[in-house]
Residue frames as qw, qx, qy, qz and C-alpha x, y, z in Angstrom:
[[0.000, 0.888, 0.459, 0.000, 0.00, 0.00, 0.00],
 [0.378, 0.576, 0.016, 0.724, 1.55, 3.29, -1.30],
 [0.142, -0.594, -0.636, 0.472, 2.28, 5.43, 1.77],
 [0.097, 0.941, 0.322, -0.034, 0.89, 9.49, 2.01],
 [0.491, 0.020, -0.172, 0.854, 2.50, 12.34, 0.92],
 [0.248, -0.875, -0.397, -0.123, 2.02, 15.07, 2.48],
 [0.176, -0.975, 0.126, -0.054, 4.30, 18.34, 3.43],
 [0.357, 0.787, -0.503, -0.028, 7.20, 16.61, 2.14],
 [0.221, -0.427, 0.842, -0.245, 6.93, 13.78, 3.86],
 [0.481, -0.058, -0.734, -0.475, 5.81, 10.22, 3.10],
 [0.539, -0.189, 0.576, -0.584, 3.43, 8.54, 5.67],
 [0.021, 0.112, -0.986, -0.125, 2.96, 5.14, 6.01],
 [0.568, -0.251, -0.404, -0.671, -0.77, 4.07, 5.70],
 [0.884, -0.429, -0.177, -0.054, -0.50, 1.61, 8.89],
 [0.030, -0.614, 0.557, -0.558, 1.16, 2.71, 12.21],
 [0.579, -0.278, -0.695, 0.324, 1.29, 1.35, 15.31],
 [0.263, -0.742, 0.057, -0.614, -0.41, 3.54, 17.58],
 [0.312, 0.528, -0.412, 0.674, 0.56, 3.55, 21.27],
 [0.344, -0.499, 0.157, -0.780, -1.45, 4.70, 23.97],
 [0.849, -0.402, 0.041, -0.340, -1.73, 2.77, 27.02],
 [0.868, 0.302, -0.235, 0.316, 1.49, 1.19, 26.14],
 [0.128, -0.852, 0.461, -0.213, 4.59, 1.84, 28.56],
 [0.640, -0.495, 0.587, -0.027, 7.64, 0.02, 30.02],
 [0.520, -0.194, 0.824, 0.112, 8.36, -3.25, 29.05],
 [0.472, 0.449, 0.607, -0.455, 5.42, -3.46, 27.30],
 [0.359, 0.830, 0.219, -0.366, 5.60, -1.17, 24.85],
 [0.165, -0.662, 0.713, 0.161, 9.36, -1.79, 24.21],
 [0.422, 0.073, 0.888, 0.168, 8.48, -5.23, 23.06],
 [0.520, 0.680, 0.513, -0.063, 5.52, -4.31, 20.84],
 [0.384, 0.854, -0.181, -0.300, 7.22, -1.65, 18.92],
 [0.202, -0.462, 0.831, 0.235, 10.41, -4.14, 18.51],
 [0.511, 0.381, 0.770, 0.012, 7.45, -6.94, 17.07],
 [0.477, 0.749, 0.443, -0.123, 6.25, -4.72, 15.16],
 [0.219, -0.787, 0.507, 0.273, 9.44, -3.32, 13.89],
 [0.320, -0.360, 0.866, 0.135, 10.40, -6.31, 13.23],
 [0.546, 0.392, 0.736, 0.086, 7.43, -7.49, 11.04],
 [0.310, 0.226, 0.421, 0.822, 7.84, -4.42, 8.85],
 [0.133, -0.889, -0.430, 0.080, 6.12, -1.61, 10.49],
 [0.528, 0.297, 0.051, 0.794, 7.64, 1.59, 9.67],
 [0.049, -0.529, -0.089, -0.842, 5.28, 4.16, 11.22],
 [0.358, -0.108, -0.618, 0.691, 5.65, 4.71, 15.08],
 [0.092, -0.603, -0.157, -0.777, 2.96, 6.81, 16.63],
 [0.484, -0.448, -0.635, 0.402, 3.46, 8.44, 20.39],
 [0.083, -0.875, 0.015, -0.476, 2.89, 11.71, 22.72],
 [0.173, 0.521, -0.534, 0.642, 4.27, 13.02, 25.11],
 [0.598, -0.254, 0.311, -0.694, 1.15, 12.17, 27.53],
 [0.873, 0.224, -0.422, -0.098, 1.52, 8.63, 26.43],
 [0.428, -0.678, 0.597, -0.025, 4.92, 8.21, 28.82],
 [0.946, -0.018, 0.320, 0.039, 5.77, 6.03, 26.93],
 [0.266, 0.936, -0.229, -0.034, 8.76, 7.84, 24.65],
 [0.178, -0.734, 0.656, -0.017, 11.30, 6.44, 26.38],
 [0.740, 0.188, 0.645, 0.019, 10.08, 2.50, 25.93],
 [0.729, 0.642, 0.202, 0.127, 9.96, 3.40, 22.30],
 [0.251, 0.828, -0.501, -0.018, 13.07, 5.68, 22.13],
 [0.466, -0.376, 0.800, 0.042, 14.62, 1.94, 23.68],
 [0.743, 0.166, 0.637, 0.116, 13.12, -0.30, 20.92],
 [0.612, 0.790, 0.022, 0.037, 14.43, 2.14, 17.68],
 [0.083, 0.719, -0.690, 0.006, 17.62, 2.16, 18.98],
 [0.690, -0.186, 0.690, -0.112, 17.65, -1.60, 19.41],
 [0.714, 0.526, 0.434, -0.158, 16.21, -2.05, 16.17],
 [0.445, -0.422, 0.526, 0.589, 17.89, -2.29, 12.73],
 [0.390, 0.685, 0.577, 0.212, 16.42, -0.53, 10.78],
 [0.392, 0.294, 0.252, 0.835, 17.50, 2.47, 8.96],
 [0.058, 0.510, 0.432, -0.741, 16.52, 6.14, 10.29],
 [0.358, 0.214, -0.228, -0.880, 15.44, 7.68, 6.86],
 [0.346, -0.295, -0.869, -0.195, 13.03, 4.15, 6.77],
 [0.286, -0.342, -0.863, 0.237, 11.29, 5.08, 9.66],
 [0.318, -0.557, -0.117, -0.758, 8.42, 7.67, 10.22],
 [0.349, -0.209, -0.685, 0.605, 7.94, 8.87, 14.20],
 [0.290, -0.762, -0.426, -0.392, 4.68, 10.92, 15.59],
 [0.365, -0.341, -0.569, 0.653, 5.06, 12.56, 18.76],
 [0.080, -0.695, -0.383, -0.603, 2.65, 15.32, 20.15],
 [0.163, 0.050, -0.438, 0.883, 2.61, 18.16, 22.60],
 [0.176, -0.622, -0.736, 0.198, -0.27, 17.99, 25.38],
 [0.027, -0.807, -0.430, -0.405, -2.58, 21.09, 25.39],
 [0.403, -0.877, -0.208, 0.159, -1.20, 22.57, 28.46],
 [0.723, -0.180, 0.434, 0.506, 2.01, 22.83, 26.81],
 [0.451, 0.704, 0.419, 0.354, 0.90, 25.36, 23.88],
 [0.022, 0.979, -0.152, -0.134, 2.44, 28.46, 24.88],
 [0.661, 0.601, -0.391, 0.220, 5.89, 28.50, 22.89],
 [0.076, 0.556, -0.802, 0.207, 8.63, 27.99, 25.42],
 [0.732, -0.202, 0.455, -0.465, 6.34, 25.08, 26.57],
 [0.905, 0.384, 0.002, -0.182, 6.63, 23.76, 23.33],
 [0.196, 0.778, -0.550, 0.230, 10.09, 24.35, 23.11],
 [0.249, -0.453, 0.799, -0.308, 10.88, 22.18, 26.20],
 [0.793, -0.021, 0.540, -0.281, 8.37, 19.38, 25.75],
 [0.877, 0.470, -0.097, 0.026, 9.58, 18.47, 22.11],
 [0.267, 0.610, -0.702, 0.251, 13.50, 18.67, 23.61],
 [0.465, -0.393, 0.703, -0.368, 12.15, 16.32, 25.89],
 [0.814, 0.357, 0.326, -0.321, 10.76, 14.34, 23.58],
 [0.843, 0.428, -0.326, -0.029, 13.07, 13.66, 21.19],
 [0.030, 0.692, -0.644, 0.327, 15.39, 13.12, 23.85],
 [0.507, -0.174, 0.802, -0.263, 13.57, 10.05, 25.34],
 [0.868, 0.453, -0.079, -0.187, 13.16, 9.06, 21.57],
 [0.570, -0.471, 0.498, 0.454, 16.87, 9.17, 21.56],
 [0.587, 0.590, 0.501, 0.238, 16.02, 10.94, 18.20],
 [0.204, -0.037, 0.125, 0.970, 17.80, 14.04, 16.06],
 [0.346, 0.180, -0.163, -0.906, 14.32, 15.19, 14.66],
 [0.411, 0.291, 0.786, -0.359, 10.61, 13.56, 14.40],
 [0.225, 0.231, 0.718, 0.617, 8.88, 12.95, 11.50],
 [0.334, -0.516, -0.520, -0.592, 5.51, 14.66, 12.53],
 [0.131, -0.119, -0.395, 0.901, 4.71, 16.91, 15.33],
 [0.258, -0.582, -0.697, -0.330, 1.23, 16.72, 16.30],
 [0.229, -0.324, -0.179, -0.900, -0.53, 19.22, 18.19],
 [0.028, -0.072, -0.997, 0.000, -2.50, 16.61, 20.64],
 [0.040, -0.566, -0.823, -0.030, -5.40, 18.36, 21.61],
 [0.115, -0.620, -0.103, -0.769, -6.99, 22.42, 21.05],
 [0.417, -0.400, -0.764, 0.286, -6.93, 23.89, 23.90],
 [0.069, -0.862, -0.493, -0.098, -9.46, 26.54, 25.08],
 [0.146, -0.984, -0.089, 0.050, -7.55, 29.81, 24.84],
 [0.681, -0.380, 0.229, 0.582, -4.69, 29.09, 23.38],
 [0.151, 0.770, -0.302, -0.541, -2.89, 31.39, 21.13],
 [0.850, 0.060, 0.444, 0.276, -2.54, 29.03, 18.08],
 [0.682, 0.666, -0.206, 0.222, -0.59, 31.32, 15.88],
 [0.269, -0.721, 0.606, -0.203, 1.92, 31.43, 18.72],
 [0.777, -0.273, 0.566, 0.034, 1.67, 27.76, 19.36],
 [0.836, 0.485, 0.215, 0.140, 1.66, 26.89, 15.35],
 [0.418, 0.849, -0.308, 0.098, 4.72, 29.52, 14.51],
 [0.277, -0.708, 0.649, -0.029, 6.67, 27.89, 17.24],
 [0.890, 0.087, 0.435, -0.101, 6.33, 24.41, 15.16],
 [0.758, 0.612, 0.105, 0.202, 7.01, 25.48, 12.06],
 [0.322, 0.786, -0.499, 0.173, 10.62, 26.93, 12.94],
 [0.546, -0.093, 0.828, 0.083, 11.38, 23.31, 14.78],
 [0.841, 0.317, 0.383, 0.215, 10.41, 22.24, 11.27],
 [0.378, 0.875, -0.277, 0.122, 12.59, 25.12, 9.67],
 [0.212, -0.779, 0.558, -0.193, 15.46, 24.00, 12.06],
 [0.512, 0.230, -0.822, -0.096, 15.10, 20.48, 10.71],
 [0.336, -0.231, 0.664, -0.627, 14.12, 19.27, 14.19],
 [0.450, 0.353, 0.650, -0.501, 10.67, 18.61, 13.18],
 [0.270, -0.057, 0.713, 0.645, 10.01, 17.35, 9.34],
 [0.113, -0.433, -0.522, -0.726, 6.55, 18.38, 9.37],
 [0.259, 0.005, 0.510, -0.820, 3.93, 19.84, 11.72],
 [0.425, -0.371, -0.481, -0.672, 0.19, 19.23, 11.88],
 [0.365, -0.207, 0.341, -0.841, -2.86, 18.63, 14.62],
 [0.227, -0.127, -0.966, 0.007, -4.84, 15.98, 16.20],
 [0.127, -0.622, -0.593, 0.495, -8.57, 16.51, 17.58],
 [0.069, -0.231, 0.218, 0.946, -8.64, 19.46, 15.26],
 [0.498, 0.638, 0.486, -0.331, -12.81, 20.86, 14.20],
 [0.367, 0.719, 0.304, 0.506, -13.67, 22.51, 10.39],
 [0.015, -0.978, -0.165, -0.123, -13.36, 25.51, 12.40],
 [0.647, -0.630, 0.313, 0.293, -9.86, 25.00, 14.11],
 [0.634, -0.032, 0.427, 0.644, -8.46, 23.66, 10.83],
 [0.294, 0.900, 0.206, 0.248, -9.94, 27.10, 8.76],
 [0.272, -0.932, 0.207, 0.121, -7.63, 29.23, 11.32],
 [0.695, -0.445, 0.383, 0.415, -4.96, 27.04, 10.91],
 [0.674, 0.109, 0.597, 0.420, -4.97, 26.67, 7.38],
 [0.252, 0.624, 0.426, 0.605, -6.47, 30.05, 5.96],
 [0.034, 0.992, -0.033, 0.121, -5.85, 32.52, 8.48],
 [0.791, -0.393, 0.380, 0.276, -2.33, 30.99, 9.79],
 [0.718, 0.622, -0.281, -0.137, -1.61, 29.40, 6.88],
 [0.326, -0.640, 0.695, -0.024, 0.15, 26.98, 8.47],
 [0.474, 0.281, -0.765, -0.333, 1.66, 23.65, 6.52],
 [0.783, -0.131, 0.546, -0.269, -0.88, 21.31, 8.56],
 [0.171, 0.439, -0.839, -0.272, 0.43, 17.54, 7.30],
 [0.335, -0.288, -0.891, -0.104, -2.40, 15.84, 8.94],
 [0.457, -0.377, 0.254, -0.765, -5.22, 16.06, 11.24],
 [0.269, 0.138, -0.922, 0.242, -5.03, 12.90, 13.63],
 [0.502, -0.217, 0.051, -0.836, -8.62, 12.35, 14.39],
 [0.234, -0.266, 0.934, 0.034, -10.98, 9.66, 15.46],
 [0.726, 0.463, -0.193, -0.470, -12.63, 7.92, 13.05],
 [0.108, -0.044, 0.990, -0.083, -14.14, 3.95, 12.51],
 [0.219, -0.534, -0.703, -0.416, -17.42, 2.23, 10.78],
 [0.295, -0.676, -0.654, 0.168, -19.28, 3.83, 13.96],
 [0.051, -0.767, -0.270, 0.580, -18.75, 7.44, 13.45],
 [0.601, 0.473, 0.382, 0.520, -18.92, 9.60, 10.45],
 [0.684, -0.234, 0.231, 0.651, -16.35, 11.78, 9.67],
 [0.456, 0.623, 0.412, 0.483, -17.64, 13.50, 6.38],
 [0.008, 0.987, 0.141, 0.071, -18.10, 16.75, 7.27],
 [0.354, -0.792, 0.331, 0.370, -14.44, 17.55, 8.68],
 [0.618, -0.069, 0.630, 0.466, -12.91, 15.01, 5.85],
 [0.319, 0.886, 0.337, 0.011, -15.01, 17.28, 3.50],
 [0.028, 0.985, -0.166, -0.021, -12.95, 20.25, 4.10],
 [0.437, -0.520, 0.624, 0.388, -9.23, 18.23, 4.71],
 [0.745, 0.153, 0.530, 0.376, -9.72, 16.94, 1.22],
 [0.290, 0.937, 0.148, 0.124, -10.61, 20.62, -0.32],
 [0.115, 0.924, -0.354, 0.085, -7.06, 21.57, 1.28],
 [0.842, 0.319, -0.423, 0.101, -5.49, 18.04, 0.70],
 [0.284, -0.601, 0.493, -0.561, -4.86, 16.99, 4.35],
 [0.561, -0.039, -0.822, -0.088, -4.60, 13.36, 4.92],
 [0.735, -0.521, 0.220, -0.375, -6.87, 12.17, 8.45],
 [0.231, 0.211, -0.876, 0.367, -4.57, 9.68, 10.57],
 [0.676, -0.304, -0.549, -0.386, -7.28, 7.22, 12.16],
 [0.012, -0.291, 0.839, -0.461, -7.01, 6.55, 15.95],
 [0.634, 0.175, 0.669, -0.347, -9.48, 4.08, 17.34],
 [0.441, 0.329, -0.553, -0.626, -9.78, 2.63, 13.80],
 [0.414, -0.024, -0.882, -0.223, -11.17, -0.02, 15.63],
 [0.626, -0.597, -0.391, -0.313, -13.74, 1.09, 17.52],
 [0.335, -0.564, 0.571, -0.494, -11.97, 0.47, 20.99],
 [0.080, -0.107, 0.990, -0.039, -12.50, -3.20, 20.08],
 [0.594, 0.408, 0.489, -0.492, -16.20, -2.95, 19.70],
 [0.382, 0.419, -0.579, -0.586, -15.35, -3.61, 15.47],
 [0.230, -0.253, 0.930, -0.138, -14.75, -7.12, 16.70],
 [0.245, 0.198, 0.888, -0.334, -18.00, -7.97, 17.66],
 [0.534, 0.336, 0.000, -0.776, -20.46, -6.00, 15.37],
 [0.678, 0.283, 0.648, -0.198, -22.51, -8.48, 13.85],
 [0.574, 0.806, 0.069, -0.126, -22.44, -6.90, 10.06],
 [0.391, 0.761, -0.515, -0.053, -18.92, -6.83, 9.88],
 [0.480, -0.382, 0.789, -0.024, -18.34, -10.57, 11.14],
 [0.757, 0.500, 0.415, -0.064, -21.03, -11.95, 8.29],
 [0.452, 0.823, -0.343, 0.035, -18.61, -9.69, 5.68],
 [0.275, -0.559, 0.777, 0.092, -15.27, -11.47, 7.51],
 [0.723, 0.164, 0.638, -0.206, -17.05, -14.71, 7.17],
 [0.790, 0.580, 0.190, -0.058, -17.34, -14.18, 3.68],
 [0.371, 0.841, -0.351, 0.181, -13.69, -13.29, 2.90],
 [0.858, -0.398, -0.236, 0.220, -12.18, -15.72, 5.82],
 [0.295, 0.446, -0.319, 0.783, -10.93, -12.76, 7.73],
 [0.263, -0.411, -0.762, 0.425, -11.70, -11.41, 10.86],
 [0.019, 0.860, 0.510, -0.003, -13.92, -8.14, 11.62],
 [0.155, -0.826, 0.315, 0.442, -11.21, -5.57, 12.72],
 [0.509, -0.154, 0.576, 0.620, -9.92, -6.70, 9.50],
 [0.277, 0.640, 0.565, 0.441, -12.60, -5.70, 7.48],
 [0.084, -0.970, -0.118, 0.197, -13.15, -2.35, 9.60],
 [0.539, -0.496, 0.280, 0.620, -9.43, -1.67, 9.05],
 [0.234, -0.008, 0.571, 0.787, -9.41, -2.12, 5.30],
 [0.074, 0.875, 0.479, 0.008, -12.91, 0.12, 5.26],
 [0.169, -0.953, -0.141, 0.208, -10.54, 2.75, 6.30],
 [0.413, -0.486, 0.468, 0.612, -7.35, 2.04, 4.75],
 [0.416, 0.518, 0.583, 0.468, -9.21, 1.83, 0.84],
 [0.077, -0.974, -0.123, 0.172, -10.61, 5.57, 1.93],
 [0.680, 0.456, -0.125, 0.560, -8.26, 7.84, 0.12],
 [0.141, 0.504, -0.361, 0.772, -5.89, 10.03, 2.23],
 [0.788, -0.514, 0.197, -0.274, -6.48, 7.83, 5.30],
 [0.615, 0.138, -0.705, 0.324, -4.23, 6.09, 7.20],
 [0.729, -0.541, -0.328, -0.260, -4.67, 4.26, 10.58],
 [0.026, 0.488, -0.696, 0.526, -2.54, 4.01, 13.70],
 [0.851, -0.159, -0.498, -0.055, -4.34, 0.45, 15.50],
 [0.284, -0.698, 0.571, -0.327, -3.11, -0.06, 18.79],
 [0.914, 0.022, -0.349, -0.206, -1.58, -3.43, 19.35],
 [0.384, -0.666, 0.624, -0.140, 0.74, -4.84, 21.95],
 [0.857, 0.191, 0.352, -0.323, 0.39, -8.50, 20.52],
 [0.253, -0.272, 0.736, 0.566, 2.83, -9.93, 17.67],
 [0.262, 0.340, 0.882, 0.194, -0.53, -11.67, 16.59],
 [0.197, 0.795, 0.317, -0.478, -2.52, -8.53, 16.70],
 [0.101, 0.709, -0.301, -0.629, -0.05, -6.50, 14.76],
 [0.185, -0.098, 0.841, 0.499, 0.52, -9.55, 12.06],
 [0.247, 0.502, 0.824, 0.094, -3.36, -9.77, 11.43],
 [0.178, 0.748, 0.141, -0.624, -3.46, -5.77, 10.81],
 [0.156, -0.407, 0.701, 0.564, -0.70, -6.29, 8.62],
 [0.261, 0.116, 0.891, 0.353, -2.75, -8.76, 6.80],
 [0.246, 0.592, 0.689, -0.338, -5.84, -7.01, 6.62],
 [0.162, 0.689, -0.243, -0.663, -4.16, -4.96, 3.71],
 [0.018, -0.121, 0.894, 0.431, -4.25, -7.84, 1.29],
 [0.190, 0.467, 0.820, -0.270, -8.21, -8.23, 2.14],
 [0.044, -0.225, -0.534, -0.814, -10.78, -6.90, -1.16],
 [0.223, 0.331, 0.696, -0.598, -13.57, -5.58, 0.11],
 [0.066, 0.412, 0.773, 0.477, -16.70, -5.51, -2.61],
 [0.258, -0.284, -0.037, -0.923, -19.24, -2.86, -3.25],
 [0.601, -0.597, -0.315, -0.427, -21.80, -4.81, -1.28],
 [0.724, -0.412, -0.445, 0.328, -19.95, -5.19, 1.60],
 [0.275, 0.424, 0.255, 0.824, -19.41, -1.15, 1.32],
 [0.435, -0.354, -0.331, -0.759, -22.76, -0.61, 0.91],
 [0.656, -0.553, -0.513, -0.004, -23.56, -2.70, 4.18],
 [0.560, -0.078, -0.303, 0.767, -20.53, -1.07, 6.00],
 [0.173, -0.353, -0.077, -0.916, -22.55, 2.79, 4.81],
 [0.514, -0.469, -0.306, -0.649, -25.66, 1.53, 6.53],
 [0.518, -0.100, -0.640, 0.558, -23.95, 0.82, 9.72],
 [0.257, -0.945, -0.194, 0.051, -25.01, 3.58, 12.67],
 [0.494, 0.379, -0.126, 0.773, -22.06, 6.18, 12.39],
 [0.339, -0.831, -0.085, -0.432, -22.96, 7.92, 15.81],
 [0.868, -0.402, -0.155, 0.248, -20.57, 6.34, 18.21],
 [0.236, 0.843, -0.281, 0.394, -18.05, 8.78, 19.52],
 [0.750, -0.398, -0.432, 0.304, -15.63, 6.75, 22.36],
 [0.538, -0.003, -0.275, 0.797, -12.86, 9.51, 22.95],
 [0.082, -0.822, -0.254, -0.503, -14.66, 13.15, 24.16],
 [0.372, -0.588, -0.456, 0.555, -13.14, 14.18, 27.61],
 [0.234, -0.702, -0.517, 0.431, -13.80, 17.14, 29.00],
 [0.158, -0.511, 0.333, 0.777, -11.44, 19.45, 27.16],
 [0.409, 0.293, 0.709, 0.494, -12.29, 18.10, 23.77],
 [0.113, 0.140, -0.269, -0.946, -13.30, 21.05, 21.22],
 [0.536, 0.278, 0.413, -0.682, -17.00, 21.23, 20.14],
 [0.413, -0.116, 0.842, 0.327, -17.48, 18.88, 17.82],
 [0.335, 0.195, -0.321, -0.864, -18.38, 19.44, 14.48]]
């Protein structure tokens, strides 16, 4: 699967996402997953988990210009010298020169984003930081960024899975060619079990989060980020890119309910 380009940078279409992951833990799964030919790493700072992963890329043998890295600065953190210090801390318990993609993690009420956005884009002028962009980001958040700013968003890192629909924001990122990075691309596990997308496995002898996966990896200018800790987990994501999904099994996937929102705390921006 071809990955994304986007602000000069290529993005794999299937990451390994992170979250909940730490220690030991995490340190093994990114080394599995590493090791089965994952190339696209995706952590925050609020994640703690930097340092587990800055241990399994130095372990690993695998070329640095092979490997795309996420990392993303928590909301309280938005006033420039914040940023400043949490990305030197951050690539420092990557045990990295410069991340591939500097996320934004969540808007937060009253922040000054051209302050927070110019201090990104000269860590990407200073090489630091190969591209910038935003996670959790409304139509209205990305307008500022992108048309009064004018800042080089590279993604918006949102979530989005059969059970919630998306259109409206994916509308506008495609009008100003912004690729959407999937988290929960499986529901929080609830893909598993849906009943409509086990009859569609069934027919393709795959499993459900396989079919939800490749619902969202066929979508152009999508790519997913799965958590997995699992060898088996990550090998059956892997596989779920070789899986054809047919217009009727589409067309059953559209008439799913697309209301299900899992991630919303408190902070979270009104949602479009």
């Amino acid at each position: 699967m071809d990955p994304l380009q986007t602000q000069g940078i290529s993005l794999p279409r299937l990451g390994l996402g992170t979250f909940r992951m730490q220690g030991d833990i995490c340190r093994e799964a990114v080394e599995s997953a590493l090791a089965l030919g994952y190339r696209h790493i995706d952590t925050a700072e609020m994640y703690a988990n930097e340092d587990a992963i800055g241990a399994a890329l130095s372990a690993a043998n695998v070329p640095r210009r092979e490997l795309h890295v996420t990392s993303k600065v928590w909301p309280e953190n938005l006033a420039p010298d914040a940023i400043r210090r949490a990305f030197d801390n951050s690539i420092k318990k990557l045990k990295l020169d410069f991340v591939d993609l500097y996320l934004i993690h969540w808007p937060a009420r009253g922040m000054n984003l051209p302050a927070a956005l110019e201090t990104m884009l000269k860590l990407k002028e200073e090489g630091r930081a190969r591209a910038i962009g935003v996670a959790n980001f409304t139509v209205a958040l990305l307008k500022q960024a992108v048309e009064e700013i004018k800042a080089p968003i590279a993604c918006n890192q949102i979530e989005y899975h059969v059970m919630l629909d998306q259109s409206k924001v994916m509308r506008y990122m495609a009008e100003k060619s912004i690729p959407l990075v999937a988290y929960c691309p499986l529901a929080q596990g609830r893909a598993a079990s849906d009943q409509t997308l086990i009859a569609i496995a069934n027919k393709h002898g795959a499993t459900a989060a396989q079919v939800a996966l490749k619902w969202l990896l066929d979508q152009k200018d999508v790519a997913a980020i799965p958590k997995a800790s699992r060898r088996e987990s990550q090998q059956a994501n892997l596989d779920a890119l070789t899986l054809q999904l047919d217009d009727e099994d589409r067309k059953a996937i559209a008439a799913l309910p697309k209301d299900k929102r899992f991630v919303s705390p408190a902070f979270a921006p009104a949602w479009d």
